[in-house]
C-alpha positions as a LaTeX table, in Angstrom:
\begin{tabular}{lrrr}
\hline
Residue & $x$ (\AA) & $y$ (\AA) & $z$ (\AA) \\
\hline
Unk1 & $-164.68$ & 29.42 & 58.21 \\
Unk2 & $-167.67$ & 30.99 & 58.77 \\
Unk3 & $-168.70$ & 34.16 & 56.66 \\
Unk4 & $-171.51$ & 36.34 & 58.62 \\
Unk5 & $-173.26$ & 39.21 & 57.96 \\
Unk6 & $-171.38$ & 42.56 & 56.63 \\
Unk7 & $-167.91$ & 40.02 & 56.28 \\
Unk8 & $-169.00$ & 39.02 & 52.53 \\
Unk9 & $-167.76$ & 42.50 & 51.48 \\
Unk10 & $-164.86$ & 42.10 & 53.27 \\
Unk11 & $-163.86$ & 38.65 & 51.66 \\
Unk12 & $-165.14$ & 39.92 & 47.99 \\
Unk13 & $-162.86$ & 42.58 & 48.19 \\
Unk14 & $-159.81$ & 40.58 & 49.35 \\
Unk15 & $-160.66$ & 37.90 & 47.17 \\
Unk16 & $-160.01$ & 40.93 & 44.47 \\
Unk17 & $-156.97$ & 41.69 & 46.05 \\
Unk18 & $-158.15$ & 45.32 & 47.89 \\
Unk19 & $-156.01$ & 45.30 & 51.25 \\
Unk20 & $-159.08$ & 46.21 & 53.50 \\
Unk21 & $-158.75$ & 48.05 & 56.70 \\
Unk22 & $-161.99$ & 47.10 & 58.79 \\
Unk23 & $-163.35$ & 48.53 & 61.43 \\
Unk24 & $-164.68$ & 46.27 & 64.25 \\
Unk25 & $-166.18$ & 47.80 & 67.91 \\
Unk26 & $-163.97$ & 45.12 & 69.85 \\
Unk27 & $-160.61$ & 43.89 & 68.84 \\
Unk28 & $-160.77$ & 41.61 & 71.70 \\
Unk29 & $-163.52$ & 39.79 & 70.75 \\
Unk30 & $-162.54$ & 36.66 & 69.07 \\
Unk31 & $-165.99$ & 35.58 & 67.53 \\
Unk32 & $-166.55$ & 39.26 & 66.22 \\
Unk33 & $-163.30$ & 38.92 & 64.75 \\
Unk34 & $-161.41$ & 35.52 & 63.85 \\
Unk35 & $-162.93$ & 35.27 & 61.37 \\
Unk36 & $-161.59$ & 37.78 & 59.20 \\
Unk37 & $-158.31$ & 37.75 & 60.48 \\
Unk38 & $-158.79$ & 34.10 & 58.80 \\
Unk39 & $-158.98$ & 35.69 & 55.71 \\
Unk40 & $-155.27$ & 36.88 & 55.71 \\
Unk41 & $-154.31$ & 33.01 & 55.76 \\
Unk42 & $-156.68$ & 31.57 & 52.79 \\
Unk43 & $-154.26$ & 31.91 & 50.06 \\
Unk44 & $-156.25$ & 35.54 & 48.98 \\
Unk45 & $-154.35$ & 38.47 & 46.43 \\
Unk46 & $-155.89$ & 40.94 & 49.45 \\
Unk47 & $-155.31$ & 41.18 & 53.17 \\
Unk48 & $-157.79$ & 42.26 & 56.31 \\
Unk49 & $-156.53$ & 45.00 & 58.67 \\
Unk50 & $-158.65$ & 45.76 & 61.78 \\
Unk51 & $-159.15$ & 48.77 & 63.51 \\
Unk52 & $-161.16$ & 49.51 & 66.55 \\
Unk53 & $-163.70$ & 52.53 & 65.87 \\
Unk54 & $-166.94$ & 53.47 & 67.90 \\
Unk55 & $-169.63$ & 55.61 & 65.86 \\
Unk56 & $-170.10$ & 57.33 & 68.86 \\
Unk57 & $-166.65$ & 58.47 & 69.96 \\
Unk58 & $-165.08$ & 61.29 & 68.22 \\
Unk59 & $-162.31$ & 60.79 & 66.61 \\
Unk60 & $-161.91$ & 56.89 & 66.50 \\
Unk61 & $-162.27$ & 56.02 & 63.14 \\
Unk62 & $-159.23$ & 58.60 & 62.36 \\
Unk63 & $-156.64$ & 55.84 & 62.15 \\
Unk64 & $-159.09$ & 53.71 & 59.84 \\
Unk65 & $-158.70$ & 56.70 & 57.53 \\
Unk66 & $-155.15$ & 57.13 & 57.96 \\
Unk67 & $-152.68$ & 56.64 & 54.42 \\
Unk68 & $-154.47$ & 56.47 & 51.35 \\
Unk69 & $-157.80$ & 55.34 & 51.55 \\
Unk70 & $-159.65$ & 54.41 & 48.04 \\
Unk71 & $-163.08$ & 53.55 & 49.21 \\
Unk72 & $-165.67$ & 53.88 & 52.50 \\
Unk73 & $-168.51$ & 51.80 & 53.42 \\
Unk74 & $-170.42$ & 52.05 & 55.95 \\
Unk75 & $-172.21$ & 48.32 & 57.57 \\
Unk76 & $-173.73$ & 47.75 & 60.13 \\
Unk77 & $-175.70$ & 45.28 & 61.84 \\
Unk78 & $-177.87$ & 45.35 & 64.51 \\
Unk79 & $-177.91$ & 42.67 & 67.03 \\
Unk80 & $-180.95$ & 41.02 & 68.92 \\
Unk81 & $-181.31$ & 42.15 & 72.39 \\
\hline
\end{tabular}
């Protein structure tokens, strides 16, 4: 598996056993994504949920807050044009 960018925070917390709910821009993307869907099948304590969001449409990171949410963080990275 290949770990990339903002996904080492991801699989730190699930190697703690957090269930993390993750939000990605495109769900249908399998290289933005496989990868930490992989995580749920590594033999982990903690699982990976994702959610689509967009920073710049209102209201779609409400159901990445939904239930009881411990912790935020914010990453980003930006991609070469």
């Amino acid at each position: 598996m290949c770990i990339r960018d903002s996904s080492w925070i991801v699989l730190d917390c699930v190697e703690q056993g957090y269930k993390v709910r993750a939000c990605v821009r495109d769900l249908s993307k399998p290289d933005k994504v496989d990868h930490l869907y992989a995580m749920n099948y590594m033999g982990l304590k903690g699982s990976v949920e994702l959610v689509e969001a967009d920073l710049f449409a209102m209201g779609s990171y409400d159901a990445a807050l939904e239930g009881g949410v411990r912790g935020l963080a914010l990453l980003g990275v930006q991609s070469a044009v």
